[in-house]
C-alpha positions as CSV (number, residue, x, y, z in Angstrom):
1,X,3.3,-43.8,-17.8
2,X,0.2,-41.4,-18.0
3,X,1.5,-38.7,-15.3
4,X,4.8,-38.9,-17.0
5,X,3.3,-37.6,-20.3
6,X,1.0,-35.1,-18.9
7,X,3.9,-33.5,-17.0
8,X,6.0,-33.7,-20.8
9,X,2.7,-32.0,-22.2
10,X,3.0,-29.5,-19.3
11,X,6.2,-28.3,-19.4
12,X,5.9,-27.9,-23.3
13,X,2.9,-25.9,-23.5
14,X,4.8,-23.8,-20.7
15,X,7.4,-23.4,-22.8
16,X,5.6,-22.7,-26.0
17,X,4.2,-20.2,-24.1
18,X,7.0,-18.3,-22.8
19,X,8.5,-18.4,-26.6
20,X,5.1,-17.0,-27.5
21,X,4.1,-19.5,-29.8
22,X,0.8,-20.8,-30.7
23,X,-0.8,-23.6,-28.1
24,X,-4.2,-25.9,-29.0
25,X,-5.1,-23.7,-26.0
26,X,-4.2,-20.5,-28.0
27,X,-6.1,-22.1,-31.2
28,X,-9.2,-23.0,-29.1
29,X,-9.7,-19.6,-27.9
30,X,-9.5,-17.8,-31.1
31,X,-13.1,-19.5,-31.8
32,X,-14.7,-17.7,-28.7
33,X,-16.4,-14.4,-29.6
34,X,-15.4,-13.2,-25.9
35,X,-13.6,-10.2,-24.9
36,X,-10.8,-11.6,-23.4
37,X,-9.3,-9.2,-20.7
38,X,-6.4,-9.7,-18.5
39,X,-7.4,-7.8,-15.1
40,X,-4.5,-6.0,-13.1
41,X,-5.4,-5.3,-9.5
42,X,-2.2,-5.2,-7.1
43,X,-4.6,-3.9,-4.5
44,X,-7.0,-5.6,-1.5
45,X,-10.4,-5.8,-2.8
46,X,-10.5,-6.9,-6.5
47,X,-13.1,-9.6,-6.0
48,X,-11.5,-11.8,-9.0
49,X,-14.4,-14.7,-8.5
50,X,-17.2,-11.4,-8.7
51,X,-16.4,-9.8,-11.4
52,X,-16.3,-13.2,-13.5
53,X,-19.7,-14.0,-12.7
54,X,-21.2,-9.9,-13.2
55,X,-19.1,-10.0,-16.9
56,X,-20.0,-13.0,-18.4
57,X,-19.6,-11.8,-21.9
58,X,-15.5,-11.3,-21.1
59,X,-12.8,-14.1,-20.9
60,X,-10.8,-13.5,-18.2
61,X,-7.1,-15.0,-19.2
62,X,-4.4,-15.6,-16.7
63,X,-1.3,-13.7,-18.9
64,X,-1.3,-10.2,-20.0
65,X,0.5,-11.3,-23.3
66,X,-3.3,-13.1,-24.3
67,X,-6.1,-10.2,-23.6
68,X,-7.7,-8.4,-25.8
69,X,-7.6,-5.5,-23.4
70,X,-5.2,-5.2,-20.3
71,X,-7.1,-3.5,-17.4
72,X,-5.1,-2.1,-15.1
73,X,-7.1,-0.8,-11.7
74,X,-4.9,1.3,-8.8
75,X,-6.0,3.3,-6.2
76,X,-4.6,6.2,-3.9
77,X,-6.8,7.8,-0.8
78,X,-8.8,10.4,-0.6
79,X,-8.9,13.6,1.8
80,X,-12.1,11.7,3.4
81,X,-10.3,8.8,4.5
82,X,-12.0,6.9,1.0
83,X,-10.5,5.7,-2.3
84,X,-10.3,7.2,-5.8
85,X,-10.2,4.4,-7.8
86,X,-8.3,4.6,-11.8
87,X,-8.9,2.1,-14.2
88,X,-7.1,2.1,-17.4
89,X,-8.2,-0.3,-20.3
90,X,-5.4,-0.9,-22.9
91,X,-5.8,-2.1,-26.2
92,X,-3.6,-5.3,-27.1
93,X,-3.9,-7.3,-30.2
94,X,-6.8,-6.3,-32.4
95,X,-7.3,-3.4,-30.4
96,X,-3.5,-2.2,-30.2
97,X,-2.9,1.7,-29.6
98,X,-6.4,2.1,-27.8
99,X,-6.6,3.5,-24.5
100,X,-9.0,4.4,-22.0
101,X,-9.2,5.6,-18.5
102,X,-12.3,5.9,-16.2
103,X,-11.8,7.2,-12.4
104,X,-14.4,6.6,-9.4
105,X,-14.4,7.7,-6.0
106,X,-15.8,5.7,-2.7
107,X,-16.3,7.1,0.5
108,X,-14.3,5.4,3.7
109,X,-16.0,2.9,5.8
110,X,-17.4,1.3,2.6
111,X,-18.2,-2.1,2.5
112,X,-16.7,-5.2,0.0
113,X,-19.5,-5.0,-1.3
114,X,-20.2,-2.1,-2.2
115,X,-16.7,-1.6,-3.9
116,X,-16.4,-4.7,-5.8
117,X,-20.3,-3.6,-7.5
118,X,-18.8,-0.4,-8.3
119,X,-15.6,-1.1,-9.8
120,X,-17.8,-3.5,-11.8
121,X,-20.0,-1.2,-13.2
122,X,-17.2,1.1,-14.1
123,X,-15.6,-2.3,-15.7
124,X,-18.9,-2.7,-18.2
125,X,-18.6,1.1,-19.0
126,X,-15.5,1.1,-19.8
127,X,-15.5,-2.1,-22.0
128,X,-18.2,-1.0,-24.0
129,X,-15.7,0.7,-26.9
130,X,-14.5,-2.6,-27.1
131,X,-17.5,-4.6,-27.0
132,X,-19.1,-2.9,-29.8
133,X,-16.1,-3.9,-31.9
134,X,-16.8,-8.1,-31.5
135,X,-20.0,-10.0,-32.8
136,X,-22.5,-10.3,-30.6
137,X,-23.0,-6.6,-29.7
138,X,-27.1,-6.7,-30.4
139,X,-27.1,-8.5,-27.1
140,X,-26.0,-5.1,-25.2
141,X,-28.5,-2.9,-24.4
142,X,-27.6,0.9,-22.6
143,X,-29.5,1.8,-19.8
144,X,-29.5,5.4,-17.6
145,X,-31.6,5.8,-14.4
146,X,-31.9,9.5,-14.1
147,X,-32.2,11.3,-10.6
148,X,-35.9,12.9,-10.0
149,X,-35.4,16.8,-9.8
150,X,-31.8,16.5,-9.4
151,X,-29.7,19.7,-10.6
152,X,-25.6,19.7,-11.8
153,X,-23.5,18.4,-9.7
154,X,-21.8,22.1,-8.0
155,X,-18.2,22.8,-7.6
156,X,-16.6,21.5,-4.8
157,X,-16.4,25.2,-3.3
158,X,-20.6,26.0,-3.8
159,X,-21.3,22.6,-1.8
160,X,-22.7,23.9,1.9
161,X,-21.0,21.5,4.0
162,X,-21.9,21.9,7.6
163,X,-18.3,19.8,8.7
164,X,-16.7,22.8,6.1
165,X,-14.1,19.7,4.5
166,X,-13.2,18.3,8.7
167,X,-12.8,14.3,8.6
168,X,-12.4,13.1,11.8
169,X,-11.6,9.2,12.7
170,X,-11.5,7.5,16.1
171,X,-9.8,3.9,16.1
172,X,-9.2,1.8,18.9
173,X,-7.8,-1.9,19.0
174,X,-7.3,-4.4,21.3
175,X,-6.2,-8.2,21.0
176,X,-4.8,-11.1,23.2
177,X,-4.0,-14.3,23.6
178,X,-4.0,-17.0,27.1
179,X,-2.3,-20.3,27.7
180,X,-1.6,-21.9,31.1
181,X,2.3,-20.3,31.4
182,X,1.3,-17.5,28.9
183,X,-0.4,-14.6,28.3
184,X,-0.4,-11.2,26.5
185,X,-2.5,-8.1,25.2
186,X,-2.1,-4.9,23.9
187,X,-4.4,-2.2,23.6
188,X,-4.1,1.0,21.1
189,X,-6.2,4.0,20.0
190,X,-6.1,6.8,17.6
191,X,-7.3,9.9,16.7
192,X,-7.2,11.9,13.6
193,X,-8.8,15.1,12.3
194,X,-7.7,16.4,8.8
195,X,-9.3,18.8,6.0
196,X,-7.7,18.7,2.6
197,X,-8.5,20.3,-0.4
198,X,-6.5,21.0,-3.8
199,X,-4.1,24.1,-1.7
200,X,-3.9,23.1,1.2
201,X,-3.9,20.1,3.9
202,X,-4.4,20.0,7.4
203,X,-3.7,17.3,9.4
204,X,-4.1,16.6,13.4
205,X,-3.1,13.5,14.6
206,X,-2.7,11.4,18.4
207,X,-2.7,7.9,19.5
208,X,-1.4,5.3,21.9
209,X,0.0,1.6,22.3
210,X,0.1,-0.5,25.4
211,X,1.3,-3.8,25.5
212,X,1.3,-6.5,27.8
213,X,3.5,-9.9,28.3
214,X,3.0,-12.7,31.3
215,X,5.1,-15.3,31.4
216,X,5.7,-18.7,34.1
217,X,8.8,-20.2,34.6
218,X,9.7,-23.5,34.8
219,X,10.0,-22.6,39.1
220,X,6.9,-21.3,39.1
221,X,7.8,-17.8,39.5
222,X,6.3,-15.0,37.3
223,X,7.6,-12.1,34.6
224,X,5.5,-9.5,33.8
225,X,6.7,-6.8,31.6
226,X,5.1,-3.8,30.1
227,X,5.8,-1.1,26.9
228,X,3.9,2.2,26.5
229,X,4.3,5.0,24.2
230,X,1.9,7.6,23.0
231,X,2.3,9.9,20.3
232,X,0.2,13.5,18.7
233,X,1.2,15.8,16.3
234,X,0.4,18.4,13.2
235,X,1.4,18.7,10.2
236,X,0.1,21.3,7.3
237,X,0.7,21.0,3.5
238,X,0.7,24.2,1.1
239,X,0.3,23.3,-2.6
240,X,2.5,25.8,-4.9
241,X,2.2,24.0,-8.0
242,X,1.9,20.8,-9.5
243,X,4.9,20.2,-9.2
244,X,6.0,21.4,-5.7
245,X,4.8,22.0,-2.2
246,X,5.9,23.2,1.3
247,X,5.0,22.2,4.7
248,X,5.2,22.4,8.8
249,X,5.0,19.6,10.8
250,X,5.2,19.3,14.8
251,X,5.2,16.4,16.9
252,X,5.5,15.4,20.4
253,X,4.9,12.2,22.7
254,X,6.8,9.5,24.8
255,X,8.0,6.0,24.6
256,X,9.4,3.3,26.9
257,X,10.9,1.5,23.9
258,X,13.8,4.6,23.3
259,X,14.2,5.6,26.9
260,X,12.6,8.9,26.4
261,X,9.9,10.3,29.2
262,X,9.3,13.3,26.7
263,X,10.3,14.2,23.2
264,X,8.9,16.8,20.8
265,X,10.2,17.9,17.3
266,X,9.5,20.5,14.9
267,X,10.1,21.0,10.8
268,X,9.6,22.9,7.5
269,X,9.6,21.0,4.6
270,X,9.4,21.2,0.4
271,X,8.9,18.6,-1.8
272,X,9.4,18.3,-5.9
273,X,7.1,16.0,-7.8
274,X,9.1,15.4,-11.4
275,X,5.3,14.1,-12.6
276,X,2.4,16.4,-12.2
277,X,0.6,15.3,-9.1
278,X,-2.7,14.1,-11.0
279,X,-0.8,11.2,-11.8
280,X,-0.2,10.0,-8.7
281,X,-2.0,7.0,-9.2
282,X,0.2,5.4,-11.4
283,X,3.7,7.4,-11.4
284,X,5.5,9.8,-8.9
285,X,9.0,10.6,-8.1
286,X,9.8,12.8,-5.3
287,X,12.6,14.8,-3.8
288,X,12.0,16.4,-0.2
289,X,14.1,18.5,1.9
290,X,13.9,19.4,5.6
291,X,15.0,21.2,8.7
292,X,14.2,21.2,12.1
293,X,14.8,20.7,15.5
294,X,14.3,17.9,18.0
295,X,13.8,17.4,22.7
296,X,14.5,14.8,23.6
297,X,14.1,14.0,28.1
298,X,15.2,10.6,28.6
299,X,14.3,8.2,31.7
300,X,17.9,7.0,32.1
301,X,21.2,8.6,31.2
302,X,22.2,8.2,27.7
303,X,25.5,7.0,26.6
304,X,26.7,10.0,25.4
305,X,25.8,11.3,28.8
306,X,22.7,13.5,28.7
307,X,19.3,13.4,30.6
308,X,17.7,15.8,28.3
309,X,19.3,17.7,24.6
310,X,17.9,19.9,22.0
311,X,19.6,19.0,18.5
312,X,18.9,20.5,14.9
313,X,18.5,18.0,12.6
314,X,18.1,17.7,8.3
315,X,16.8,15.4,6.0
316,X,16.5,14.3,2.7
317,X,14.2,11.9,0.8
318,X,14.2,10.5,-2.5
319,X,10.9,8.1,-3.3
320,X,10.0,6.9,-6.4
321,X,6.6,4.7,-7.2
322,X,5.2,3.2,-10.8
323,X,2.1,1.0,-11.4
324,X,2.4,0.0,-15.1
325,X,1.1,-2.6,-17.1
326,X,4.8,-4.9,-16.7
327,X,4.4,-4.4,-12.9
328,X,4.5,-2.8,-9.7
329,X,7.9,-0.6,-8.2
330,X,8.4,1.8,-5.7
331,X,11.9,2.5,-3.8
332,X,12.6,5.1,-1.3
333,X,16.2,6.4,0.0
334,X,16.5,8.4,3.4
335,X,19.0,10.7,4.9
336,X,19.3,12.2,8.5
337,X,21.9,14.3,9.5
338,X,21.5,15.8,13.0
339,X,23.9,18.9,12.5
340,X,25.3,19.6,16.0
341,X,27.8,16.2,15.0
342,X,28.3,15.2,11.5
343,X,29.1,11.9,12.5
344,X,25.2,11.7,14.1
345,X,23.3,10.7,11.0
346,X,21.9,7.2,9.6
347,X,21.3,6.5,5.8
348,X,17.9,3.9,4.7
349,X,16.9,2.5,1.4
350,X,13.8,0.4,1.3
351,X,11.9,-0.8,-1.9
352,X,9.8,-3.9,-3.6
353,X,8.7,-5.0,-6.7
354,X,6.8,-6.9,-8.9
355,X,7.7,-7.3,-12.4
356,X,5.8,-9.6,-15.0
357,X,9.3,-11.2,-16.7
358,X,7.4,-12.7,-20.0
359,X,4.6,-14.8,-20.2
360,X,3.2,-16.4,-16.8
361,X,6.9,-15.3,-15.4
362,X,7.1,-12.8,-12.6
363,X,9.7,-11.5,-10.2
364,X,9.4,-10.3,-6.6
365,X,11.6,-8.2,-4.7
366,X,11.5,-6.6,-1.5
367,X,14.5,-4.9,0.9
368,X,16.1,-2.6,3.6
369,X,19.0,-2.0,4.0
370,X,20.1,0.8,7.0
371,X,23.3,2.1,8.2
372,X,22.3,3.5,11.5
373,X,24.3,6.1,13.5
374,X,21.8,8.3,15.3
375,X,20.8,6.6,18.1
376,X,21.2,9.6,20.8
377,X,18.3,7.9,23.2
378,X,20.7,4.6,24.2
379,X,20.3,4.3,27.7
380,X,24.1,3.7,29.3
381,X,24.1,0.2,30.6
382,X,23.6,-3.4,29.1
383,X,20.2,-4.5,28.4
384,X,19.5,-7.7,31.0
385,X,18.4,-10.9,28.8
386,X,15.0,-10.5,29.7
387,X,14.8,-7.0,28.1
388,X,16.3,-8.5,25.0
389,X,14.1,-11.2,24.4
390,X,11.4,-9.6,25.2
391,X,12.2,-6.3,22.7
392,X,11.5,-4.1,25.9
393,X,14.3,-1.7,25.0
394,X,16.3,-0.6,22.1
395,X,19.2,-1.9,21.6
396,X,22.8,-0.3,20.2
397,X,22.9,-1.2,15.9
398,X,25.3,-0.3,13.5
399,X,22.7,-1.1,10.6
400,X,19.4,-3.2,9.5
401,X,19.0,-5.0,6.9
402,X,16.0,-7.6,5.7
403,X,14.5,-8.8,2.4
404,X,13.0,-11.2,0.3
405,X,13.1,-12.6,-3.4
406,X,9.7,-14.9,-5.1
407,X,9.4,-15.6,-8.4
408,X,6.3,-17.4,-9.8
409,X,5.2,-19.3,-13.1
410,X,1.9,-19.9,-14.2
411,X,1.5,-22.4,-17.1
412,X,-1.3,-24.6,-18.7
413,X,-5.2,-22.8,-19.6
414,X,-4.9,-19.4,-20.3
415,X,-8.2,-18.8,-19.0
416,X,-9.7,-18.7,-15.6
417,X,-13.3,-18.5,-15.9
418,X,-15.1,-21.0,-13.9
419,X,-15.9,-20.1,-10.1
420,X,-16.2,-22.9,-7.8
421,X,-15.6,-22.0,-4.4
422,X,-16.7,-25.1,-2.4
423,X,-14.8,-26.5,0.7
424,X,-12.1,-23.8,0.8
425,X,-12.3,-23.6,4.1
426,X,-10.4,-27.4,4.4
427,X,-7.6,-25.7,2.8
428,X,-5.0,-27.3,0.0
């Protein structure tokens, strides 16, 4: 039966090519002249389909194991609400033990566009070294548009900016949905002013969410139920080294959700980078300690019996994130321990990864796990059912926990070069 042998064929070449062996595939595509370049982007925005059509000259494969060069692209933001972009060509193969890295910066609010054409000309630059290498290179040509009357580029401190470093952002949202027995909204807003620079970082902060839910019974009668909160704060950052930093932060606002009319809390903070923080783009691992106090006012008695308390509280944090060329980690473990009670504290781990196994094999993991023993806003009471189905109000937890596991396997044409994006809208 033909579909018998073609899944046979399949499942060997899939197998051949997680033992790395040689494939006709494999064969085939040592006659192409091509770069061949395996593209890492674990980020929104890498326009896959784009840059195959803009670097024609390049044979994009679908495994890591079988490029020429592995081109690995992150990205962390900037002070102006942007993105500096890192993209760091490895040598495989012919070109083992090379390694390049080119950085680019985009202001915020800029458009797919715009980023996809830029990352792409920072592709072709950086490809060049490698280009040169491969027949074919008289058909490259270098080309430079200089700026008329344009002088150095100053230092960041000579630049007369009138906004003196200030970013400012306003957001607001709104959404909502309508069916004869059913309807909902929710409205939210935020405001932000911040001005960062190498020492320090100064950050202002406010917002607020309001959501509504209408609901019809089978009787005909009506629900209606509302949740508000609002929220502002500060927070500054001193940098002391590479290595470490200090900070303040203060916050203060309300919310329906945790029964409290009013609460404000305020901290000091230091943090310990083990990796100098110019890497940050690819590797950190944190440590930060704090101390601090928190108000709470609550709308209803609490179940340790307060209306309104004042508590010192600590906390510790241990983070750890990697973008390398096997894959994609970062983990984070938290500890609060409100010190007027050592029994008062809760204990957090979240993390998620993706790790490239072998060839076309990858791993996904994702998890929190919580044990949870700080909840000093529980109003005293049972929640009604509607409250409960409706998330209106908190309710008492011992812990949280929720996850995920996906693995994937990609077999068959090692390349991926062709671009046809009709009918996608009709779906699979």
């Amino acid at each position: 039966m033909p579909t018998l042998r073609y899944l046979r064929r399949a499942l060997l070449l899939g197998a051949l090519g997680i033992l790395g062996l040689p494939t006709a595939a494999t064969a085939q595509s040592e006659r192409d002249p091509r770069l061949r370049v395996f593209l890492d982007c674990q980020f929104g925005g890498c326009d896959r389909n784009f840059f195959i059509n803009e670097l024609p000259f390049a044979l994009w494969t679908q495994d890591r194991l079988d490029g020429d060069v592995h081109l690995l692209i992150t990205r962390i933001g900037t002070a102006s609400g942007g993105g500096e972009y890192t993209l760091t060509f490895l040598g495989q193969r012919r070109f083992a033990g090379r390694l390049d890295t080119l950085v680019t910066q985009l202001p915020p609010n800029t458009t797919e566009d715009v980023r996809r054409r830029e990352l792409a000309r920072m592709m072709k630059l950086g490809l060049v070294p490698y280009l040169t290498r491969l027949p074919g290179q008289e058909r490259f040509a270098l080309t430079y548009t200089a700026p008329a009357n344009a002088p150095a580029a100053p230092a960041l401190n000579t630049v007369e900016d009138p906004w003196n470093l200030w970013v400012y952002r306003i957001r607001g949202n709104g959404g909502g949905a309508a069916e004869s027995r059913a309807s909902n909204y929710e409205l939210t807003s935020n405001v932000s002013a911040s001005r960062i620079t190498e020492e320090w970082k100064v950050t202002f902060w406010g917002g607020q969410e309001y959501r509504f839910n209408r609901f019809k019974l089978s009787d005909s009668t009506e629900r209606r139920f509302v949740l508000r909160n609002a929220d502002g704060g500060a927070r500054i950052v001193r940098s002391l080294s590479d290595h470490w930093s200090v900070a303040g932060r203060a916050n203060a606002g309300f919310t329906e959700f945790r029964n409290q009319d009013l609460y404000g809390a305020l901290e000091a903070a230091a943090e310990y980078n083990l990796f100098p923080w110019q890497e940050a783009t690819s590797r950190q691992f944190l440590g930060i300690l704090s101390i601090g106090g928190r108000y709470f006012d609550y709308t209803e008695e609490t179940i340790y019996g307060q209306r309104t308390e004042f508590r010192p509280v600590a906390r510790a944090i241990v983070a750890g994130e990697s973008r390398q060329t096997w894959g994609t980690i970062d983990a984070a473990l938290r500890f609060t321990q409100y010190l007027h009670d050592a029994k008062i504290n809760s204990l957090s781990f979240n993390g998620r990864t993706n790790i490239r196994l072998t060839r076309g094999l990858s791993l996904e993991l994702r998890g929190e796990a919580a044990k949870v023993n700080d909840q000093l806003f529980l109003a005293r009471g049972s929640a009604s059912d509607d409250e409960v189905l409706t998330r209106q109000r908190a309710l008492a937890t011992a812990y949280r926990l929720n996850g995920g596991v996906g693995i994937s396997f990609t077999f068959g044409s090692i390349y991926n070069s062709i671009v046809n994006p009709r009918l996608e809208e009709l779906g699979n």
